[in-house]
C-alpha angles and dihedrals in degrees: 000000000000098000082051091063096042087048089049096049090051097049091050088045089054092042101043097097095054132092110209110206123212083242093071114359110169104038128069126186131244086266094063104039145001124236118309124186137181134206124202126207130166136197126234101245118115099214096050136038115190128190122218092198112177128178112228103229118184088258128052112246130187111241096202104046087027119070103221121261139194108269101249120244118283134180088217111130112241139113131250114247114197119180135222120232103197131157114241124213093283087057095244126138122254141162129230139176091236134063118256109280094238084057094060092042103055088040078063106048089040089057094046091044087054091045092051094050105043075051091054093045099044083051098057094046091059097037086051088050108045120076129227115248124215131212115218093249089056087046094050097049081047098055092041095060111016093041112135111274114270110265139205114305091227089046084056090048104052090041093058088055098254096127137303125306095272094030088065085042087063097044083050094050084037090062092238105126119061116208109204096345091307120098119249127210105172121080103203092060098119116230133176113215105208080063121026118059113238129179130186119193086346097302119118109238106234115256090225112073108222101260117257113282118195104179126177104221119190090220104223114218113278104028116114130211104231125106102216117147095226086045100091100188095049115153086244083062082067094063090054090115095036094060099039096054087045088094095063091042102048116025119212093003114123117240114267117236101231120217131165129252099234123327147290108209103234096263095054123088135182137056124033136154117225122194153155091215096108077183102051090039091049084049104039085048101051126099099225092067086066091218108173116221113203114214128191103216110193105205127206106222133029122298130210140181089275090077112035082051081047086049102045088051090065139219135254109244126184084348084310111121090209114191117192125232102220128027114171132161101229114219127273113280118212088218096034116066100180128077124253130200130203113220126168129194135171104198097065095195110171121295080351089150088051105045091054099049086046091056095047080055099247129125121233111230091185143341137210140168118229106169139028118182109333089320111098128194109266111251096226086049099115128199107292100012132109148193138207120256109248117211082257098052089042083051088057089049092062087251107142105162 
């Protein structure tokens, strides 16, 4: 077994500085290596077989004085012959010119099992990309019978941009909408636009809904947010431009009919959310979603840590007691001389800031929201001016849909 191993450790110095592919495993050209052959010879005892192999070098070199070497490079041509020592069903070992059977057999299933795969997997990814293509008769038939479920006919209303929700009510009790040429009196009929003819006032609702419209507005002083027609600085004044310029913007879209998502009182300014999603406002406004709202209160006069411990205690408002989550003295400003403080609730009842800072004893200068839910109002946003919601900043909102 020893000149086994001598044998062994020549054959992987000779063959250290080669790379075997699965192609052809067992042969190397004349550019690789020069002749190697091997010589068998087994004893005649039953219990052991041993192999005398020897590498035939040009020159002849003595096993035992000499320690083994790698053959040196030749451009001779010849073939490498590298045997096989397996053990046969006798157990017995033998040697043999070719690899073991089940050798061969698992490196080709192992090459068909990676080929499958990468297939499969090649397969999926363009069948994830690319996308299925309908033809109009599959559409139609889509549209006929998959078509959204017909919905309120003052939810429709107030959708298309017509009025509010109980401002369409009225106009409904009033007689004045027509549903496929009959009068309707009742809000709650369902109707589907792109199907049934409605009129209000004589004029044919269009079949297209405005598309959905989420906008961040920073509220100037003096602008209420309610949308009644006799009010004149109402926060949807500010969107004249905006809507005027929504034909050019979006061809063939009905204009949305903005509305905001709660209210700011008329001396507050900063950060509100206007919309057309009847849905999402009715959601982001309500107290059960438990959305906190951060407001910035500028106070005229000094403050001490009698009030902020007044305001964290909380107040009772409209029979509520409401407790805030966060009161903190913000740190003095070089441009700014009176005092802020940061508060943040998550009920917004009505004047509930103020309320708060009036029953620590203290007087608001001045009040702004900065931050609802995780979306917070842009720094370069000036007074007036608005930007469209993003997917992320709807996703800070809470707004999943």
């Amino acid at each position: 077994m020893a000149v086994i191993a001598a044998a062994v450790a020549a054959a992987s110095t000779a063959l250290s500085s080669f790379h075997i592919s699965k192609s052809s495993p067992l042969i190397l050209t004349r550019h690789h290596l020069r002749t190697i052959s091997c010589a068998l010879s087994s004893s005649p005892s039953p219990h052991s077989t041993e192999f005398n192999i020897t590498f035939a070098p040009s020159k002849p070199q003595n096993l035992e004085s000499k320690p083994v070497s790698a053959p040196e490079f030749s451009d001779e041509p010849g073939q490498l012959f590298i045997p096989w020592i397996v053990r046969d069903e006798n157990g017995n070992l033998t040697l043999q010119a070719t690899p073991p059977a089940r050798l061969l057999r698992a490196m080709a299933n192992a090459k068909t099992q990676s080929k499958k795969k990468k297939e499969k997997e090649s397969s999926n990814k363009a069948a994830a990309v690319a996308e299925p293509k309908h033809s109009k008769a599959a559409r139609r038939f889509y549209n006929q019978n998959f078509r959204d479920p017909p919905q309120r006919l003052s939810k429709v209303l107030a959708a298309a941009g017509v009025a509010s929700r109980r401002s369409s009510e009225e106009l409904i009790f009033e007689g004045r909408v027509t549903v496929n040429g009959s009068v309707c009196n009742t809000p709650q009929t369902r109707v589907d636009p792109a199907r049934d003819v409605i009129y209000v006032n004589g004029n044919r609702l269009s079949k297209k809904l405005p598309p959905k419209v989420y906008l961040a507005l920073n509220k100037p002083k003096g602008y209420i947010c309610s949308s009644g027609e006799k009010e004149t600085k109402t926060v949807t004044s500010l969107f004249d431009d905006y809507l005027k310029s929504w034909d050019k913007r979006n061809p063939g879209q009905p204009k949305p009919r903005l509305f905001t998502v709660g209210r700011l009182d008329v001396a507050t300014t900063g950060l509100i959310i206007v919309t057309n999603d009847g849905e999402f406002a009715q959601k982001i406004s309500h107290p059960s979603f438990n959305l906190s709202k951060e407001y910035i209160a500028t106070i005229d006069g000094a403050v001490n840590k009698r009030h902020l411990i007044a305001i964290s205690k909380g107040t009772v408002i409209e029979g509520v007691h409401c407790t805030p989550d966060v009161v903190e003295l913000l740190p003095q400003q070089p441009d700014i001389s009176r005092p802020r403080i940061r508060i943040v609730v998550h009920e917004g009842r009505n004047h509930e800031v103020r309320e708060l800072v009036k029953d620590a004893g203290l007087q608001i200068h001045a009040l702004k929201r900065v931050r609802i839910g995780g979306f917070r109002l842009p720094s370069d946003l000036v007074l007036g001016k608005h930007v469209e919601l993003k997917q992320s900043s709807l996703r800070a909102l809470g707004w999943k849909s």
